[in-house]
Structures are given as C-alpha cells and as structure tokens.
N, C-alpha and C positions, 0 to 999 in steps of 0.2 A: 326537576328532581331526578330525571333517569341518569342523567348525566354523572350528578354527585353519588346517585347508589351503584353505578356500574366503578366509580374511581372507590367506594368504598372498600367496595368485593377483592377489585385490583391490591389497594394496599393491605387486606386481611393475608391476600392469599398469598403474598411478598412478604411475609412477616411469617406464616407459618411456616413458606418455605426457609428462609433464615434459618429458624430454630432449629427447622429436623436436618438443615444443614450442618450445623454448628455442632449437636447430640453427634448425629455421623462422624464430622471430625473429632471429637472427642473420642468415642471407640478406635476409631481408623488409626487415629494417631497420638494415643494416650500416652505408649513409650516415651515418644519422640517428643513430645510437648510434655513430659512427666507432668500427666492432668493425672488425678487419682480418680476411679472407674470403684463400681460398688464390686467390693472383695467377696471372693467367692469362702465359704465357710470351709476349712480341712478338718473332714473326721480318719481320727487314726485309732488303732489300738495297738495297745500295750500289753504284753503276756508277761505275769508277775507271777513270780512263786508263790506260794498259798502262805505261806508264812508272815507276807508284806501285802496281801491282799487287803486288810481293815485300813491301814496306814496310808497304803495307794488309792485306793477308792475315795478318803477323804480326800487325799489331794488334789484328786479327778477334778472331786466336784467343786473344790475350790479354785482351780483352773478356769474349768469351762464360764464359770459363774464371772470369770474376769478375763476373760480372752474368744469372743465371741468368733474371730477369725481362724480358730483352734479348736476344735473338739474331742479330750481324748475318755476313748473308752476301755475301761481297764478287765480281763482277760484271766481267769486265773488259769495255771498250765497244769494241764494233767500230770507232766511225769517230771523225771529230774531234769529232761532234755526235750524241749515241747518241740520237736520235731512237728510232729503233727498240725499244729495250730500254724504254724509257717507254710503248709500245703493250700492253706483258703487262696482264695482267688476275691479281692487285694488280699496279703499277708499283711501281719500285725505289721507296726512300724518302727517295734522296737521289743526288748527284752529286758526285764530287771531279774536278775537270775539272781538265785540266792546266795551263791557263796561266786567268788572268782574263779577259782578252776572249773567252774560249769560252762565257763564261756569258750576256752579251748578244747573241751572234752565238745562241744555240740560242733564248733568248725575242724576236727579230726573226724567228724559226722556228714558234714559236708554241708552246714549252714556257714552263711555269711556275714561278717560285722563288720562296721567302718571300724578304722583303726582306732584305740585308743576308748575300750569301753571305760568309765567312770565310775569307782564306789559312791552310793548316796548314801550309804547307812553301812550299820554293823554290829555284828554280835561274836560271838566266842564262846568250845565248848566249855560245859562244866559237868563236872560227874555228880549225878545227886540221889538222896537217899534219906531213909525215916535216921535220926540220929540214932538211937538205939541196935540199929541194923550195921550202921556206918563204922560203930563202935565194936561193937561185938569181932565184925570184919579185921580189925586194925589189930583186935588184941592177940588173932591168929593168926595173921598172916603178914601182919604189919602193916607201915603206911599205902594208903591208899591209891595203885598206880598201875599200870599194864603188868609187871612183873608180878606182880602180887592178886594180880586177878587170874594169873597165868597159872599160876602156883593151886588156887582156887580152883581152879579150871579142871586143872590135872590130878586131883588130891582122889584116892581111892575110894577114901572112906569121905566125899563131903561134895554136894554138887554148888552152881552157881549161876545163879539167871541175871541176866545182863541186859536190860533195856534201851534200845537203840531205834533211832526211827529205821524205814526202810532203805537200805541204800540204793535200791533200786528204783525209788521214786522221788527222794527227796534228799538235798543237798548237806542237809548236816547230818541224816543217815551214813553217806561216803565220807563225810569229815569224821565220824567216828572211826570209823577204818585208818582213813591217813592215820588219826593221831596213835593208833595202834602200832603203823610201817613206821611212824616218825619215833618211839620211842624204843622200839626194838632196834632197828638201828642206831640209832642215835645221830640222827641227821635230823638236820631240818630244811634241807631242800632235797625231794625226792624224783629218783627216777625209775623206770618200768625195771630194770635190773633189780631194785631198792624191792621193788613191790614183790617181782618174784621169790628172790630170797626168804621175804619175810612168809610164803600162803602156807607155808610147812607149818608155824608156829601160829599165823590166823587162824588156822583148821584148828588145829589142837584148842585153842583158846575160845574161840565163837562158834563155829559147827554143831555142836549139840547143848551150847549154852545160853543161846540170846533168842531173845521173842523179840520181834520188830511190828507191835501192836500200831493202829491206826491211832493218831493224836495222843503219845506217849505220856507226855508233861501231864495234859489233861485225867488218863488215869491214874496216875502215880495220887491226884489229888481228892481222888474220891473215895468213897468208905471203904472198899474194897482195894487201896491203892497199897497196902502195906503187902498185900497176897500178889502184886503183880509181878516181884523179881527184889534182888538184893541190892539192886542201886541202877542208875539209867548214866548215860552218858548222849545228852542232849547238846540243843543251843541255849547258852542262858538267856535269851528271848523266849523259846519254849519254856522254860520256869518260869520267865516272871508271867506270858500271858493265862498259867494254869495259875498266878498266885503264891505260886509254892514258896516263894521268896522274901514271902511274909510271915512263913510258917516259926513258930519256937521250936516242931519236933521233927523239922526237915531241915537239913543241911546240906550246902552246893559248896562246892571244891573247885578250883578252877584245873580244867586240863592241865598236863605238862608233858613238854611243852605244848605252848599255844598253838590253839588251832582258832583263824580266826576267819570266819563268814562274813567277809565283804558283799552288803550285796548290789551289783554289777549293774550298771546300766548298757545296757548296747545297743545301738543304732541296728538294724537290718540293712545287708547292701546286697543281698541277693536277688534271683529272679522275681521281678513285681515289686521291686522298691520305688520311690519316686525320691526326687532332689525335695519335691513338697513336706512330701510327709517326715523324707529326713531332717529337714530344718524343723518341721513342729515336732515331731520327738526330743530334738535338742531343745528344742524352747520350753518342754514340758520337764526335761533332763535338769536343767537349769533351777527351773520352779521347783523341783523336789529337793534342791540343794541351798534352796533360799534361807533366809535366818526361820523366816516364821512356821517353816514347813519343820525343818532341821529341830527347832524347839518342841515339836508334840512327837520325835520319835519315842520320846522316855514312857510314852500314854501307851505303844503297840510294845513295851520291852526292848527296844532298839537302842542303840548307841549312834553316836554320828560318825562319818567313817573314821576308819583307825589309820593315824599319822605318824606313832612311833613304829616298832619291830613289827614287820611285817606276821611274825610267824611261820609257821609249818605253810613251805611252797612245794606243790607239784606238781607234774608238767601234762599236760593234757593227754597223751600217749599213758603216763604210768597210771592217770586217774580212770583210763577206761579200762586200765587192766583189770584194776580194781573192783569198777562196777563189773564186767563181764564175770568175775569170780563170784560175787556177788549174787547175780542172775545162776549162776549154776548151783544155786540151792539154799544158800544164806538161809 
C-alpha cells in the first residue's frame, strides 16, 4: 500500500503543479495568447454643469447598472469654469460644460481637452415674463429686444429690472451678455474688439438694472415672482424646469438673434489624465448620445443637440473679456 500512497501524493502534486503553472501563464502571457484576465473595474468622474446635473445622474446610474467595467460618477461644478475640481489628485475624467464657448474660455485658463469636444444636448435663450408685464412693456417702448430694453434702461422718468442668471457662475448668465454684444452689433460671430466696443452701451443698459438672483426661472415661478423684475432673459431649459412654460400668464420669446447653449462634452487631456479613463469617458460620451438617453432630454427641458444655424459664436478670448467685465461688479 506505501508504494501506491507515495505514487498517489507524486501525481496530486503534478497536477497542482500544472495548474498553478498554466494560471501563471495566463497572467504572464495573457497579451500574447489574447487569454482574457478578470478586468479591473474604471471609476471616473464627470463635472457637469448644475443645469444637466438631474439629467446626468440618471444617466450615471444607467450606465453603471450596464457597464460593470466602467464606473462613472457625476460632479456637479461650482463655477462657470470648474477650475477647481480639475486640481483633485486623480481629476475628473471629463467635462459637460454648459454652453460651447465654456470650453475655450477654460483652455485660455490653462485647462486641457482632447480635440474635438461633442454637443450631447441643447437649449437656447428666451426672454420671459408675466404677460401683462410683457404687454404693458411693448406698448411703450415697442417690441421686445435689446434696443428697446436699452431705451428702458435709459428713460429718466422709468426704471427697469432685468433678470439674468449670474454671469459669473453660470453659462447662460454669459450667454445673456453675448446676446446683448450680438445684437448691438449686429454680428453674430464675435470678437474681444466686438465685446469692447459694445461695454459703453452694456453699462448703460445692465449696471444699475439687472439682479442675477440664485435659480432665476425658479423665482420668477413663485407667488412673489411677479415682484422679482420686468422680464428675465434665461435658458429656455431654465423655463421649462421652473414650469413656467405651462403657464397661460407667462410668456417666453425667443432671443434674437439665437443664442444657443450647446452643452459640450470634453474629454480632459491635462496633467493626471489616463488613456483608461479617457476611453471610459468616451464610452460614457457615446451612452449620453444614445437614442434612449437622447429621448428623456425633453423630461430635464433639454433639446437634443442643434444641427441647423449654429447661432451667436464667440471666441474664447472675447468670452473671457466678457466674464472679466462681469466680475468687476455686474
């Protein structure tokens, strides 16, 4: 019997060696023999404008719930330019900025994007107000447009409060502005020249006329929203998510011309970027542009991106002129 329990032992222990040999080349040489090895899970996050924060998060969790080798966690950004959130140590792995020129105005800053960030959504301003306000407005000063809020603005005997997000934290706050540079000149592709010419007649017109309250749309809809100012010039996404756009004694106008908030996806390629987290941004970039994601923008106010006329374009240089004017006291 020793005989057979010593040959037993022998072929156990030839056998486990195998194994742990075979596991080894598996690792050793998984490239090389494309063996697939258990995937290591990529969490990444994403800093989204506050505006697309409801919208993103579902998407998040519809992601994660179908892409176990992907994990993305969604970020909302403190300012118009999340500088900041790019300072963690890993940085997020990407940006949905709210409007397109946010994304040249942050690399004139000295962040970095791979080339070619991508609209996933979209919106566009509208100027809006109680109808009775709107009306009253029209029958003095005429139709409803920068010239005629200008007029308003200027009038001795009449003042004029203009609701506007902040431009100094949020993207369709500065899109209010452009659309301002945009009609005064009459361009609709602008440059820091464009911007300058126009701050003589901004002053005059916004300077002691505009409140830039927190969540705009949202008061305009509460009982006290008729006492907040004479009309807002928002995103029509901020209308529809206060409601207002179901209202019979509120009325929305669209800008002229268009001013339209793309908002941007961009890969980060700055210091603490990986090739990793850049492809699962893209794979999450992709997933936000899918049909079925694409079909519940209408549920956050959104539109899917805009394919015809681009709109009122500006170039990263005139947009910071902009916010900087902005920052000195708006």
């Amino acid at each position: 019997m020793r005989p057979n329990k010593s040959l037993f032992f022998v072929i156990v222990g030839l056998a486990v060696a195998a194994v742990a040999a075979m596991v080894g080349a598996v690792f050793l040489y998984a490239d090389a023999l494309n063996v697939p090895t258990v995937q290591e899970t990529i969490h990444i996050r994403v800093v989204v404008a506050p505006s697309a924060r409801d919208w993103a998060d579902a998407a998040a969790r519809q992601f994660n719930q179908a892409n176990r080798g992907v994990q993305v966690k969604i970020i909302e950004a403190g300012d118009l330019l999340p500088e900041q959130e790019f300072t963690a140590d890993p940085p997020p792995a990407a940006w949905l900025a709210g409007a397109d020129f946010a994304v040249p105005m942050a690399q004139d800053r000295g962040l970095r994007f791979l080339p070619d960030p991508r609209p996933v959504a979209s919106t566009s301003l509208a100027w809006g107000g109680y109808t009775d306000k709107l009306d009253a407005f029209s029958q003095q000063y005429g139709s409803l447009s920068w010239d005629s809020l200008h007029a308003k603005a200027t009038a001795p005997d009449d003042l004029l409060t203009l609701v506007i997000a902040s431009p100094t934290n949020s993207p369709e706050g500065l899109a209010a502005l452009i659309s301002a540079v945009a009609a005064h000149t009459g361009k609709t592709s602008l440059s820091s020249a464009d911007v300058s010419q126009t701050l003589p007649w901004l002053s005059e017109t916004l300077t002691e006329n505009t409140r830039t309250p927190s969540q705009p749309a949202e008061r305009f809809a509460t009982a006290q929203g008729r006492s907040i100012g004479d009309l807002g010039l928002l995103s029509l996404a901020a209308w529809r998510q206060a409601g207002l756009h179901q209202r019979s004694d509120f009325r929305l106008v669209p800008a002229e011309p268009a001013v339209y908030l793309p908002l941007t996806f961009a890969i980060y390629d700055g210091r603490g970027a990986t090739p990793e987290g850049q492809k699962a941004a893209a794979q999450f970039r992709d997933f936000l542009l899918s049909p079925e994601v694409q079909a519940r923008l209408s549920d956050y106010g959104f539109d899917p991106p805009q394919t015809g006329t681009p709109g009122v374009q500006i170039d990263g240089q005139a947009a910071l002129s902009l916010f900087r004017w902005a920052q000195g006291g708006l």
